[in-house]
C-alpha positions as CSV (number, residue, x, y, z in Angstrom):
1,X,16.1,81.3,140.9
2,X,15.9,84.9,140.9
3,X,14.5,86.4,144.1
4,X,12.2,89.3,145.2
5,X,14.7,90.7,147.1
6,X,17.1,91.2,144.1
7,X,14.3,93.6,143.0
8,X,12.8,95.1,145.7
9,X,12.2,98.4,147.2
10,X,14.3,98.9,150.6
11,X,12.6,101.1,153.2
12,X,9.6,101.8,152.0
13,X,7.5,105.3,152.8
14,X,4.9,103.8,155.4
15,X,2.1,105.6,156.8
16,X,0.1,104.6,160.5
17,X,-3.1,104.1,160.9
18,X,-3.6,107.3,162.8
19,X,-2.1,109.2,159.8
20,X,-4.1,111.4,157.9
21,X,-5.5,111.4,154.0
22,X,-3.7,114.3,153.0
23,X,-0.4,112.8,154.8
24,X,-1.2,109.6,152.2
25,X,-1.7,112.3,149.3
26,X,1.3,114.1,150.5
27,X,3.7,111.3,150.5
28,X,2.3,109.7,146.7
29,X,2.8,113.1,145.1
30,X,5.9,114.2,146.2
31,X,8.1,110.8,145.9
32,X,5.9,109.9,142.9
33,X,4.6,106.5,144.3
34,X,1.0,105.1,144.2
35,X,1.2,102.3,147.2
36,X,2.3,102.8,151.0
37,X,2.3,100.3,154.0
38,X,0.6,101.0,156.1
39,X,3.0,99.5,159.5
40,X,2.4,99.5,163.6
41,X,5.1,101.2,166.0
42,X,7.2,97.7,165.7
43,X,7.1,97.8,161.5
44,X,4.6,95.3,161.2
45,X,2.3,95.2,158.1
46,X,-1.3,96.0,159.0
47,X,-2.6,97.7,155.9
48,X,-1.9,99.0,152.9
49,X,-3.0,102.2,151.4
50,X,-3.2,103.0,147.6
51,X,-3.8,106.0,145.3
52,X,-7.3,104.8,144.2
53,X,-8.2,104.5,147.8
54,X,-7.7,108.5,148.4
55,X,-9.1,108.9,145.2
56,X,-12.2,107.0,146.5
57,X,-12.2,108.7,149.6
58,X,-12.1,111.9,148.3
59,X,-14.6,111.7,145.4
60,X,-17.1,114.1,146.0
61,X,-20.2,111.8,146.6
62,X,-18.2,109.6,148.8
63,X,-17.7,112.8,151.0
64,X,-21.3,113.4,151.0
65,X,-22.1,110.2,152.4
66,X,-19.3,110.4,154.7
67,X,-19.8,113.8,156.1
68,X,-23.8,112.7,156.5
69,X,-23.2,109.4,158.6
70,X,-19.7,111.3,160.9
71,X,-20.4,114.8,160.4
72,X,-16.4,115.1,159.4
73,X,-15.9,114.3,155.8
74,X,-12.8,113.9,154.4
75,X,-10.9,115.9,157.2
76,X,-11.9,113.3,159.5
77,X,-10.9,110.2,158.1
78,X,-7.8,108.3,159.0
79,X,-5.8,105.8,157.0
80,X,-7.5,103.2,159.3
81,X,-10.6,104.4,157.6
82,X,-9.9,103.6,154.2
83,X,-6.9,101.4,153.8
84,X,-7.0,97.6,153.1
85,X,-6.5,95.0,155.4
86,X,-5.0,91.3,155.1
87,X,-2.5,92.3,152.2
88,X,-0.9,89.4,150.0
89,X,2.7,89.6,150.7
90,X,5.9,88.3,149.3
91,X,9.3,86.9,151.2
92,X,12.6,88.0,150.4
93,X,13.3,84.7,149.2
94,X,10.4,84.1,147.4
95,X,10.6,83.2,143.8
96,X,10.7,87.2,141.2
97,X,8.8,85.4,138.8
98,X,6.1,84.1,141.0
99,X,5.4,87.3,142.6
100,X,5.1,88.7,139.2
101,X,2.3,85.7,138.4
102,X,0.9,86.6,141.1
103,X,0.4,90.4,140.7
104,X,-0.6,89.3,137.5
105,X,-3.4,87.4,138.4
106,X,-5.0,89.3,140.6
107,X,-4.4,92.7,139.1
108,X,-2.3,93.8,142.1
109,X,-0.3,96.8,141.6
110,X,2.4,95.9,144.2
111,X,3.2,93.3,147.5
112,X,4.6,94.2,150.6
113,X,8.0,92.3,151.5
114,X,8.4,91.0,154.7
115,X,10.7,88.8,156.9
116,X,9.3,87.8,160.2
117,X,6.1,89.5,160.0
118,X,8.3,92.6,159.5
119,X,8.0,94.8,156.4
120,X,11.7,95.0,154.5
121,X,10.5,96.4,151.0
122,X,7.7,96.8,148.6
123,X,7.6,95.3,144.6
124,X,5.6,96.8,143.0
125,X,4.3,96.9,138.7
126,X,6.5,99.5,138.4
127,X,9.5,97.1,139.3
128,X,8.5,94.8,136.9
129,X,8.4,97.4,134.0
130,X,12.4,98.0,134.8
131,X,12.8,94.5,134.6
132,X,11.3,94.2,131.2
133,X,12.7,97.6,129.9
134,X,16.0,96.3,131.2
135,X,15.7,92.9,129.4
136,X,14.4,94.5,126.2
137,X,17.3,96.8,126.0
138,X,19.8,93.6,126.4
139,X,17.8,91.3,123.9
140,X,18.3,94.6,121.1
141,X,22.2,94.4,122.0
142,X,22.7,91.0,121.9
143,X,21.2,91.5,118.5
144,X,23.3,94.0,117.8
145,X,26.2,92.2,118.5
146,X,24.7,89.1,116.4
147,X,24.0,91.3,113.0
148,X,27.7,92.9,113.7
149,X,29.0,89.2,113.8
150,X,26.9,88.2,110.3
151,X,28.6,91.7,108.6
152,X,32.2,90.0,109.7
């Protein structure tokens, strides 16, 4: 069996709760990634925060509504404002292909690894597009390597 941790991201970026939007926004646009754990001072997972989240929380009528109710807007709001809570996670030892079922079905876009309550790494789509891209380009040479032995 092929295992999560074969794939994995190591040492995630993770964000606390007390962080900030823009630290979010910040982190996703300069190291190119669209998910971030969101962890507690002993690396536990509590949250997780996405790029459609900041998008969400930063769409202007969403602002509105927020600046109306706390009289902060955007500027106010902490990743404990807008992340989600009770993430689907994965084990290190856990099965590649049923984490990929699983994103699948629910139309994740990544799980948080973790060992002992603990977050080790991230898998996210992205990993799984490697996978395939990397399985695709062996299929082609294996049929290279076929059609080179039906020219012998």
């Amino acid at each position: 069996m092929i295992t999560v941790e074969e794939f994995m991201t190591t040492e995630p970026w993770t964000l606390h709760e007390t962080d900030s939007i823009d630290d979010a926004r910040e982190i996703m646009t300069d190291r190119h990634i669209r998910h971030i754990p969101v962890t507690d001072g002993d690396n536990h997972l509590v949250g997780l925060v996405t790029q459609r989240d900041i998008l969400a929380a930063t769409d202007p009528v969403q602002l509105l509504i927020a600046k109306s109710a706390s009289n902060t807007g955007a500027a106010g709001l902490k990743i404990a404002d807008i992340m989600t809570r009770n993430v689907s996670v994965v084990g290190v030892k856990d099965s590649l292909r049923e984490a990929a079922l699983y994103l699948q079905s629910h139309k994740y876009g990544c799980m948080p690894v973790v060992t002992d309550d603990r977050l080790v790494g991230i898998i996210t789509d992205s990993d799984f597009i490697a996978i395939a891209i990397n399985l695709i380009e062996q299929a082609e040479l294996n049929e290279e390597d076929l059609s080179a032995d039906d020219v012998m």
